[in-house]
N, C-alpha and C positions, 0 to 999 in steps of 0.2 A: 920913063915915069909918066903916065896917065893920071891927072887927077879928076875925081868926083866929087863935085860940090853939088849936088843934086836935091842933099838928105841934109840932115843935123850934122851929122858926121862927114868930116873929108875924106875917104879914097883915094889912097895914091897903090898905085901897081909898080912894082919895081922889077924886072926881070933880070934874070942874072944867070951865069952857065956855067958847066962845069961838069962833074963824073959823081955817081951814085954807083956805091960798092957793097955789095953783101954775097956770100954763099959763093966766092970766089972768081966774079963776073967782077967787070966796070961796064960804066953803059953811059955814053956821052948824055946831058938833061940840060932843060934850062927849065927854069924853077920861076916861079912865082913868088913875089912877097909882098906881105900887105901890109902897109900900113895907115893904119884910123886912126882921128882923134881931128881937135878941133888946129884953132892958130896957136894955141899954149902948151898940149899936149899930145901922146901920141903913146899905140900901142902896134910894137912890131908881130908881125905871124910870121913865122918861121924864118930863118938866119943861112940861107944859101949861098955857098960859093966866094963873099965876094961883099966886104964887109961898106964899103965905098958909096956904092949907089944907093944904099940902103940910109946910109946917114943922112948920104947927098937927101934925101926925102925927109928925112925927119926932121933936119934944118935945126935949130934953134930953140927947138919944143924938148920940152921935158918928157923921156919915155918912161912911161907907168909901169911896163912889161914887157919882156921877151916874149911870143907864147907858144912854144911849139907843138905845131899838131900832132908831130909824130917823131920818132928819135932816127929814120933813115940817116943817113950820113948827109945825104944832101939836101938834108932842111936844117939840117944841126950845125954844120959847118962852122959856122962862124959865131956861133951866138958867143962863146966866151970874149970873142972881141969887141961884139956889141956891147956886151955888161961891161967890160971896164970901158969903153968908150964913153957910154949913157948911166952909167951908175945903176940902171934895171935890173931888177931880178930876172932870172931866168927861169920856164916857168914848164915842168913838164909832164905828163902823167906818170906815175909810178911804174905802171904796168910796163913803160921799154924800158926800163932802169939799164938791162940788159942789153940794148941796143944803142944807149948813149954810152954805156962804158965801150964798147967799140971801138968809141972816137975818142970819147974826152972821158980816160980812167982817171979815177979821183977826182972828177970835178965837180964841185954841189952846183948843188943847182935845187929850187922853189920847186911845188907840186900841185898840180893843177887836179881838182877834182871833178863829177859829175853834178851837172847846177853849179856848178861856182859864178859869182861873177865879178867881173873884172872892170870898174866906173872908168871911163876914158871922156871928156870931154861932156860930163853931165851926163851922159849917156851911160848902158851898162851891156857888157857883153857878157852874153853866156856859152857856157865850156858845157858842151855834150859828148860824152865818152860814147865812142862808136866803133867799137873792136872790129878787126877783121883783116884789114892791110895790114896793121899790126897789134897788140894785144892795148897798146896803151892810146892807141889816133885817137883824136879828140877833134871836132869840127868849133867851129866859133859864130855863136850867132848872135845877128844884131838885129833886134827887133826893130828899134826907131828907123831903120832903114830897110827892112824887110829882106838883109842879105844874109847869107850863110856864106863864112869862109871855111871851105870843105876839105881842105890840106890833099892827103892823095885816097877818100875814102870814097867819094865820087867827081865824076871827070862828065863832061861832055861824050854822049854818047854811052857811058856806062862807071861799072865799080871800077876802082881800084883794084891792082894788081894782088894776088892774096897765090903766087906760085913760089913762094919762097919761104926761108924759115920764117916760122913765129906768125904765119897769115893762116885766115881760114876763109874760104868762101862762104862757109854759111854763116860765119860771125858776120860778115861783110855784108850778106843781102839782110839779114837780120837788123842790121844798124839802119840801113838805107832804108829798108819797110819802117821800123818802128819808132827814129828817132828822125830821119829828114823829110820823107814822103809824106808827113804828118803836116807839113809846114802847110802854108799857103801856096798855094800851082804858082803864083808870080813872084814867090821868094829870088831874088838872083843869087848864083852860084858864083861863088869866085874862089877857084882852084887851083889847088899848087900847081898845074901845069896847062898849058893850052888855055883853050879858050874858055871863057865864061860858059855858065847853059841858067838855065833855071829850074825850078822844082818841077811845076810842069811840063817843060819839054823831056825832063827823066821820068814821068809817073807813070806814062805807058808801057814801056820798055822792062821792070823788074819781069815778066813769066818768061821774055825770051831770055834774059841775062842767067835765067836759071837753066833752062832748056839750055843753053850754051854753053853753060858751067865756066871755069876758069880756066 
């Protein structure tokens, strides 16, 4: 756990490991989680692996929400155990409905829509729907802090993977062109895997990502 007191908002990065399955692969990961909010409160991104370390971060704060970017298996993992641990809703875009029953059939779970926003710690994060890794990714951005938490729709160095069911590549540059490239060049990136990057260090890069394809 890494914390960021930097902004308004705190920053805690929680890493955690484990298998990502779909379309009959496993594929060993370790995942990113993030959780913001101030000393009272707290909003978790994505629920991987490994429900422990996660808390260990939340500590004693009241969590506002689950929020998951996307319904892969290994960002979902564990959110039912979050919710009854933390009382939060769990909170997801429609569009994987299909990809959370995978894991957790029959489970409700909250619905995250395009603009919505989510108040954590006085502050307000907003949910931008960004199809393409999968129909329903949603990135989370926090303007008082000028970061974007980008789940697995951009990564350092490029898009998310979109060679599997339910991905398109051009949904994918489509989202990256019209809803994060848009941002501020010094927006920072903090993603479900690896390292941090920024807006700017990805704004050059979309005409090879296409010449590259997926």
């Amino acid at each position: 756990m890494s914390p960021d007191s930097t902004g308004a908002l705190r920053i805690d990065r929680v890493v955690t490991s484990g298998t990502f399955s779909l379309d009959g692969g496993t594929w060993d990961v370790d995942n990113n989680i993030w959780v913001i909010g101030d000393d009272a409160e707290a909003v978790i991104i994505d629920a991987a692996h490994d429900a422990a370390p996660i808390l260990a971060a939340v500590g004693d704060r009241k969590v506002v929400a689950i929020v998951l970017t996307h319904a892969h298996n290994d960002h979902i993992g564990v959110a039912p155990e979050l919710a009854e641990a933390t009382g939060a809703p769990i909170l997801l875009h429609p569009a994987d409905e299909m990809l959370w029953e995978q894991t957790h059939p029959g489970v409700a779970h909250g619905e995250l829509s395009d603009g919505q926003q989510i108040v954590v710690g006085g502050q307000a994060l907003e949910v931008i729907n960004t199809p393409g890794h999968s129909p329903g990714s949603c990135v989370i951005w926090a303007p008082s802090e000028k970061v974007l938490f980008s789940g697995d729709t951009l990564f350092q160095g490029g898009p998310g993977a979109t060679g599997r069911s339910f991905s398109s590549f051009d949904d994918i540059i489509a989202s990256i062109r019209d809803r994060i490239l848009v941002l501020d060049e010094q927006t920072r990136v903090c993603t479900g895997h690896g390292d941090e990057t920024t807006v700017g260090a990805e704004a050059g890069d979309l005409d090879e990502w296409i010449r590259r394809g997926h």
